[in-house]
PDB file of N, CA, C and O in Angstrom, chain B, residues numbered from 101:
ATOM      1  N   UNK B 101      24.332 -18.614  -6.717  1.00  0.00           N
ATOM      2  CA  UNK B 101      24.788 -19.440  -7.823  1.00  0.00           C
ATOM      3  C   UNK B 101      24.050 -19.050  -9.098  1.00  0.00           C
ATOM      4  O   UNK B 101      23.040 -18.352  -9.005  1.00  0.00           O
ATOM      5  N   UNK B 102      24.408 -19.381 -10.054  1.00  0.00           N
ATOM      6  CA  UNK B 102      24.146 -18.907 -11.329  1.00  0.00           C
ATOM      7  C   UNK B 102      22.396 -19.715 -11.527  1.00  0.00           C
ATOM      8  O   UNK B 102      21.349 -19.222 -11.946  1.00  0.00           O
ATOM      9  N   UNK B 103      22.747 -21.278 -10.955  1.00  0.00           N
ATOM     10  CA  UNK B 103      21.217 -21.458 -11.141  1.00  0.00           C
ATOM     11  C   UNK B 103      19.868 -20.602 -10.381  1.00  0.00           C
ATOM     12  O   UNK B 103      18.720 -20.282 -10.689  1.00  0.00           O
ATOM     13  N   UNK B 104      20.615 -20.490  -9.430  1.00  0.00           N
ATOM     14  CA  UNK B 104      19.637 -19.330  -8.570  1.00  0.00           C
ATOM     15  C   UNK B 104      19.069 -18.253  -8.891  1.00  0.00           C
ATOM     16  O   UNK B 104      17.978 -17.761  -8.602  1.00  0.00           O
ATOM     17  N   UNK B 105      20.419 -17.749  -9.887  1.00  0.00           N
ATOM     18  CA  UNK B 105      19.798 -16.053 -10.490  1.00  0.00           C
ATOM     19  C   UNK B 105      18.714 -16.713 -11.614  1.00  0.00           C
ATOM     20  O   UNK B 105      17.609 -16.253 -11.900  1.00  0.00           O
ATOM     21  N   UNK B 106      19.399 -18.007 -12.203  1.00  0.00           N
ATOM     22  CA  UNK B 106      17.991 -18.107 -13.383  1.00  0.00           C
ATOM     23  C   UNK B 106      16.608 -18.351 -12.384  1.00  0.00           C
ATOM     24  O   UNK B 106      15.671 -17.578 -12.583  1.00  0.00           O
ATOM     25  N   UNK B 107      16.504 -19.050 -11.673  1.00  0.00           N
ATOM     26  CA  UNK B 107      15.300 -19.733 -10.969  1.00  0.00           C
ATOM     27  C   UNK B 107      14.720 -18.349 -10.495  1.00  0.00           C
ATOM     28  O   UNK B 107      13.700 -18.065 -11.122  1.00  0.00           O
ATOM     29  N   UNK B 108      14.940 -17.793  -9.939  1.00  0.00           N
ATOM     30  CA  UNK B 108      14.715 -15.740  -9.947  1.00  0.00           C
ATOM     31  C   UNK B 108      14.325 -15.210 -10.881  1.00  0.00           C
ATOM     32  O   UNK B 108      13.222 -14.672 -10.971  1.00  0.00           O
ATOM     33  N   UNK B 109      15.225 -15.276 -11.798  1.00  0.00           N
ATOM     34  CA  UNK B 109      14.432 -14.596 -13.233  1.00  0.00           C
ATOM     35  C   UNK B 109      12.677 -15.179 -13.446  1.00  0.00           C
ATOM     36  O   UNK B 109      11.624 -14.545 -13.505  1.00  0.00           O
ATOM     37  N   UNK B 110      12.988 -16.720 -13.523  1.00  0.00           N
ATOM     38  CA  UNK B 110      11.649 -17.713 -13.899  1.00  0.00           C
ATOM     39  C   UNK B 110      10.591 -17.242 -12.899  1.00  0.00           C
ATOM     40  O   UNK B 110       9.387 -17.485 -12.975  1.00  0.00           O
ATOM     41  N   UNK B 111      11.210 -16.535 -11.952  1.00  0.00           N
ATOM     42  CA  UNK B 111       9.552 -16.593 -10.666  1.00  0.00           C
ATOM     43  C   UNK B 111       9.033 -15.133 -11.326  1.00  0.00           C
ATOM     44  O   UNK B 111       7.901 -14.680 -11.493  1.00  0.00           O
ATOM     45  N   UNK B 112      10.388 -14.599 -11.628  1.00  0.00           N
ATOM     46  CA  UNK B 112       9.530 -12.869 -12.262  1.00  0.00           C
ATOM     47  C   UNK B 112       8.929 -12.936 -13.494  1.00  0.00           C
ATOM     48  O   UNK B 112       8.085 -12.096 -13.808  1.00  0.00           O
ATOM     49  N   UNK B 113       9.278 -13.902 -14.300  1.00  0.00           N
ATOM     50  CA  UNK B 113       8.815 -14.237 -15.586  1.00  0.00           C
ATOM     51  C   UNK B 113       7.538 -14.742 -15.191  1.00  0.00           C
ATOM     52  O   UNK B 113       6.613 -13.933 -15.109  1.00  0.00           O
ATOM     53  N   UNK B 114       7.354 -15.845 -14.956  1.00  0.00           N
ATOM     54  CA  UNK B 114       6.056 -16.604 -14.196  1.00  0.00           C
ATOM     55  C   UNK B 114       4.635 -15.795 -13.423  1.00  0.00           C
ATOM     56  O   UNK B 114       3.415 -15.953 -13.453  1.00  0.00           O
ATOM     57  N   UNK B 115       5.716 -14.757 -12.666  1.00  0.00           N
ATOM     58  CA  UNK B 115       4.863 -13.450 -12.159  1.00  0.00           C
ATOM     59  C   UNK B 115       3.778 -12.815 -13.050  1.00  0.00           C
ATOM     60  O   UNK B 115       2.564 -12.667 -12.914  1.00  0.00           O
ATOM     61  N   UNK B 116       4.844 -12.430 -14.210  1.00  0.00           N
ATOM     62  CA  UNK B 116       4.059 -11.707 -15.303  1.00  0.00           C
ATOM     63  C   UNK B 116       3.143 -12.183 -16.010  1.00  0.00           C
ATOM     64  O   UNK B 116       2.087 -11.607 -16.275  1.00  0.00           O
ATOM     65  N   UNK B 117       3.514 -13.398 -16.412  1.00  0.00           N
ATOM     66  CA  UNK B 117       2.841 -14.043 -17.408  1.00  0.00           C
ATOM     67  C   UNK B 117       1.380 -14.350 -16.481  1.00  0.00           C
ATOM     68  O   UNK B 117       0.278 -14.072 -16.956  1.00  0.00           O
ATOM     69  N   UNK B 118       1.535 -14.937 -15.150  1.00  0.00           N
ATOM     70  CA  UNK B 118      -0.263 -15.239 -14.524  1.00  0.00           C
ATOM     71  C   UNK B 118      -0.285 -13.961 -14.806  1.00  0.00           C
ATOM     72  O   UNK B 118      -0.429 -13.774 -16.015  1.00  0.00           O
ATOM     73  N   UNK B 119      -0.171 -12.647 -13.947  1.00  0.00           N
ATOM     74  CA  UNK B 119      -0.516 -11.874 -14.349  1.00  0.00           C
ATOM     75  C   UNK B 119      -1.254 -10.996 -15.540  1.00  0.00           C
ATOM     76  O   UNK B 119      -1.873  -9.947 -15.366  1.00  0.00           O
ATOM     77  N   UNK B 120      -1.035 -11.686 -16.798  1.00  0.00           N
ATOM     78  CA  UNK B 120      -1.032 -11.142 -17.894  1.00  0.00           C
ATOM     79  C   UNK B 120      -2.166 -12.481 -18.441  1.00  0.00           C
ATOM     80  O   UNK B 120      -2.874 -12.331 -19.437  1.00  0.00           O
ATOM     81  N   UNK B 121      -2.172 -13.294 -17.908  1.00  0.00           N
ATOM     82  CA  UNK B 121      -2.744 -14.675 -18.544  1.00  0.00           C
ATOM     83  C   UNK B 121      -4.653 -14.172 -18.437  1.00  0.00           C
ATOM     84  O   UNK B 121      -5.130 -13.919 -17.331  1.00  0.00           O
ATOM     85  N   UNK B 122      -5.384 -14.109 -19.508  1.00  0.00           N
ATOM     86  CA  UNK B 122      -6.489 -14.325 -19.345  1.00  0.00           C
ATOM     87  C   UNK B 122      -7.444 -15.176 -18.950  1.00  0.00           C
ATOM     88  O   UNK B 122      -8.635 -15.008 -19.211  1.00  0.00           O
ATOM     89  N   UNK B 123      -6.870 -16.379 -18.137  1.00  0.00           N
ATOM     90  CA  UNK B 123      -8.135 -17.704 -18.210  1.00  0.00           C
ATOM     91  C   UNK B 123      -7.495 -17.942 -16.707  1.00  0.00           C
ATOM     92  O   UNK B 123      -6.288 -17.768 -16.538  1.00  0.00           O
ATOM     93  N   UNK B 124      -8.360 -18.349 -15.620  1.00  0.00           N
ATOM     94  CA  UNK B 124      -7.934 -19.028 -14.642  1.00  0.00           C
ATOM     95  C   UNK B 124      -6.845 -20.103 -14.304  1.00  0.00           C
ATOM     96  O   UNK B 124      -6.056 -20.125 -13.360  1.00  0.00           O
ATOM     97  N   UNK B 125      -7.066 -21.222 -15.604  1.00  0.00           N
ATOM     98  CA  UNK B 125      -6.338 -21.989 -15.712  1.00  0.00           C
ATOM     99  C   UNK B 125      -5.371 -21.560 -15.707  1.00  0.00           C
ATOM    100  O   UNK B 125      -4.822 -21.590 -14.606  1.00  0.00           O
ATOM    101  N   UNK B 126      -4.802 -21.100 -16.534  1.00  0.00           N
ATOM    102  CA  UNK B 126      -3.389 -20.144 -17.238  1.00  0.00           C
ATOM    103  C   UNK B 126      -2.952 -20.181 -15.762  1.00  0.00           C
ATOM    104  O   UNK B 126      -2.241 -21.031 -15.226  1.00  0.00           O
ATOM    105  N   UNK B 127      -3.550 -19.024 -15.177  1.00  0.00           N
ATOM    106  CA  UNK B 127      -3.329 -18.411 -13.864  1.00  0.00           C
ATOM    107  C   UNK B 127      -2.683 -19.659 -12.894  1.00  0.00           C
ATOM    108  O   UNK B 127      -1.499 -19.782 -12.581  1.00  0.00           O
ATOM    109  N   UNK B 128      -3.564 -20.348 -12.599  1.00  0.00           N
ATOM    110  CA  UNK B 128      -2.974 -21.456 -12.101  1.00  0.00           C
ATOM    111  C   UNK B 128      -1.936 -22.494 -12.043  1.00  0.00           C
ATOM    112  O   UNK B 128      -1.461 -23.167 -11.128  1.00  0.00           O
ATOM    113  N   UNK B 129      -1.692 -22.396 -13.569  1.00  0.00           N
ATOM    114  CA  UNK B 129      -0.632 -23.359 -13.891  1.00  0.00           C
ATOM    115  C   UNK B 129       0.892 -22.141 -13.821  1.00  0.00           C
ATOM    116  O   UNK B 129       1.961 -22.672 -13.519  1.00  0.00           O
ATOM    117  N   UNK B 130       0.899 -20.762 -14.070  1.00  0.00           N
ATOM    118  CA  UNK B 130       1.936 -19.681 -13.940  1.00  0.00           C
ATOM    119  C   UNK B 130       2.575 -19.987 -12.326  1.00  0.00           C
ATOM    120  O   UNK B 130       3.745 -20.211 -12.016  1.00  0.00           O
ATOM    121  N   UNK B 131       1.024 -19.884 -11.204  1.00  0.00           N
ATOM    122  CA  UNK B 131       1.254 -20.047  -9.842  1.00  0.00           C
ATOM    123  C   UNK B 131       2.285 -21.716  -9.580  1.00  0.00           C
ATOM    124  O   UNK B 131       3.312 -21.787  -8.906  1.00  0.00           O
ATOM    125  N   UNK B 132       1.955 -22.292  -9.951  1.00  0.00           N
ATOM    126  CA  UNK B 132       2.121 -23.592  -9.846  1.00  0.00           C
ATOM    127  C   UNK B 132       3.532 -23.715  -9.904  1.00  0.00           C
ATOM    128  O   UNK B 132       4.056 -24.268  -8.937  1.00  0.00           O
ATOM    129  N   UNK B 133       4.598 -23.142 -11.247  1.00  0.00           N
ATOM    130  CA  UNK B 133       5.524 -23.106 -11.403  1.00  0.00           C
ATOM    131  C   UNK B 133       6.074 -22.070 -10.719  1.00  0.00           C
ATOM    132  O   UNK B 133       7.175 -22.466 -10.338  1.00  0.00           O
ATOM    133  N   UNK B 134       5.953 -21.330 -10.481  1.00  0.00           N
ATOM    134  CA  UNK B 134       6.391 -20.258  -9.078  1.00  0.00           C
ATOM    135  C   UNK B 134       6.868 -20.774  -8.151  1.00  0.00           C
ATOM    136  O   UNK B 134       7.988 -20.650  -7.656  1.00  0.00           O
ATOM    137  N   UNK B 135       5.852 -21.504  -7.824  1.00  0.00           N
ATOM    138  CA  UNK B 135       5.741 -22.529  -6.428  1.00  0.00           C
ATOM    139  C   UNK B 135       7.035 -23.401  -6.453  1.00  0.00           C
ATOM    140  O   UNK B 135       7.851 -23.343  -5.534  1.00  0.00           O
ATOM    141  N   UNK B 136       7.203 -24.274  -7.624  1.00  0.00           N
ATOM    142  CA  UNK B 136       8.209 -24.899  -7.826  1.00  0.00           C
ATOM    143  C   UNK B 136       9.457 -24.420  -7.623  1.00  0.00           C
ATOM    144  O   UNK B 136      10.334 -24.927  -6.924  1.00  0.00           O
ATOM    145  N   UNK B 137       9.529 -22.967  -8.550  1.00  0.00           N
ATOM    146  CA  UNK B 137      11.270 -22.597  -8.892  1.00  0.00           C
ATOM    147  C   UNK B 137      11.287 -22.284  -7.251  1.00  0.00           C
ATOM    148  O   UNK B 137      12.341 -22.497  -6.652  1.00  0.00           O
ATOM    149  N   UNK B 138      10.240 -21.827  -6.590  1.00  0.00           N
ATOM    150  CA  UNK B 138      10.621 -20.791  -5.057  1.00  0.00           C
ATOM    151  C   UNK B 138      11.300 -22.154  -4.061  1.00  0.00           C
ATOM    152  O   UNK B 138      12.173 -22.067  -3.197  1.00  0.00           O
ATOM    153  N   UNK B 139      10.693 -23.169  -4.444  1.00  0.00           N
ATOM    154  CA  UNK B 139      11.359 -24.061  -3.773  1.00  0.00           C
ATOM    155  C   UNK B 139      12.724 -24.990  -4.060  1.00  0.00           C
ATOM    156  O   UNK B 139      13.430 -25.627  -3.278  1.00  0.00           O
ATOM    157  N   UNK B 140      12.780 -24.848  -5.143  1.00  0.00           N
ATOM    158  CA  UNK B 140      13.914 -25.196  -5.451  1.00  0.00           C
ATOM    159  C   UNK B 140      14.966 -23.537  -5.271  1.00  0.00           C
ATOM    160  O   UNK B 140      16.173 -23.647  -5.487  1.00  0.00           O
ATOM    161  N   UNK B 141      14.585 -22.587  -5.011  1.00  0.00           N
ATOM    162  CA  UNK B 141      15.845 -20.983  -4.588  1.00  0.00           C
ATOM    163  C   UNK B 141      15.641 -21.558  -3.073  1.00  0.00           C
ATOM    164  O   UNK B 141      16.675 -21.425  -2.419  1.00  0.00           O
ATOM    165  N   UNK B 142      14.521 -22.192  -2.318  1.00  0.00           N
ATOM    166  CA  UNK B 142      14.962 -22.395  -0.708  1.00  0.00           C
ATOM    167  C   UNK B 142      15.720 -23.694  -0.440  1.00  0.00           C
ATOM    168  O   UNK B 142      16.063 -23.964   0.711  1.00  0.00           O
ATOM    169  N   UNK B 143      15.964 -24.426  -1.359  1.00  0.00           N
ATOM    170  CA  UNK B 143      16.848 -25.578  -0.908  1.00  0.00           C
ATOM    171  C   UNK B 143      18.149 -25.020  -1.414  1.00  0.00           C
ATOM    172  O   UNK B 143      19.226 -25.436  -0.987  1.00  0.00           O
ATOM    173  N   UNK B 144      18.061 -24.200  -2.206  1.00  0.00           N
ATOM    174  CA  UNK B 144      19.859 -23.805  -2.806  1.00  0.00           C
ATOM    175  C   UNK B 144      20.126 -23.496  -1.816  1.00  0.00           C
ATOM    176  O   UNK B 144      20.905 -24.296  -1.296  1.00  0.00           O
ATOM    177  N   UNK B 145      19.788 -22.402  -1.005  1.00  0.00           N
ATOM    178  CA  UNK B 145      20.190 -20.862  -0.098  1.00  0.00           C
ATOM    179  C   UNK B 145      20.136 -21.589   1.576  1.00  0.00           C
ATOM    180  O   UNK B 145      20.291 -21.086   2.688  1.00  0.00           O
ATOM    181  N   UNK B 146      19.863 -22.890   1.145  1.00  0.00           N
ATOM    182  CA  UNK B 146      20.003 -23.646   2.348  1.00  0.00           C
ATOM    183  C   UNK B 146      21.118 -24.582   2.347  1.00  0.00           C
ATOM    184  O   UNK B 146      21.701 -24.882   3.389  1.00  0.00           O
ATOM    185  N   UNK B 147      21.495 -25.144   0.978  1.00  0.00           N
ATOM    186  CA  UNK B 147      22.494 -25.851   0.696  1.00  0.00           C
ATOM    187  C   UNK B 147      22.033 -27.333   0.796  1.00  0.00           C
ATOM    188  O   UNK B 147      22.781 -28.179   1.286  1.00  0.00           O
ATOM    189  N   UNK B 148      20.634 -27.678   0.266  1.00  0.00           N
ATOM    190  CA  UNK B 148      20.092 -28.828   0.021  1.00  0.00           C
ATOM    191  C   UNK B 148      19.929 -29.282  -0.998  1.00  0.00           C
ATOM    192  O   UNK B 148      19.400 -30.389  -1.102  1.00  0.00           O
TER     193      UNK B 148
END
């Protein structure tokens, strides 16, 4: 579904940015939302 491909994009976006983030925090809060979109792509692909 179309929301899916965005929620995909957001985990690769999210990827980069901890990645790229200088401060732990940063880091943490990038992971955090990862966490989120990945779970909201396993309830789509489940149909929940």
């Amino acid at each position: 579904t179309e929301s899916n491909r965005r929620e995909k994009r957001a985990v690769r976006f999210y990827l980069e940015a901890r990645n790229e983030a200088p401060e732990s925090e940063i880091k943490e809060f990038f992971k955090a939302l990862m966490e989120i979109e990945s779970d909201h792509i396993r309830l789509t692909e489940q149909g929940i």
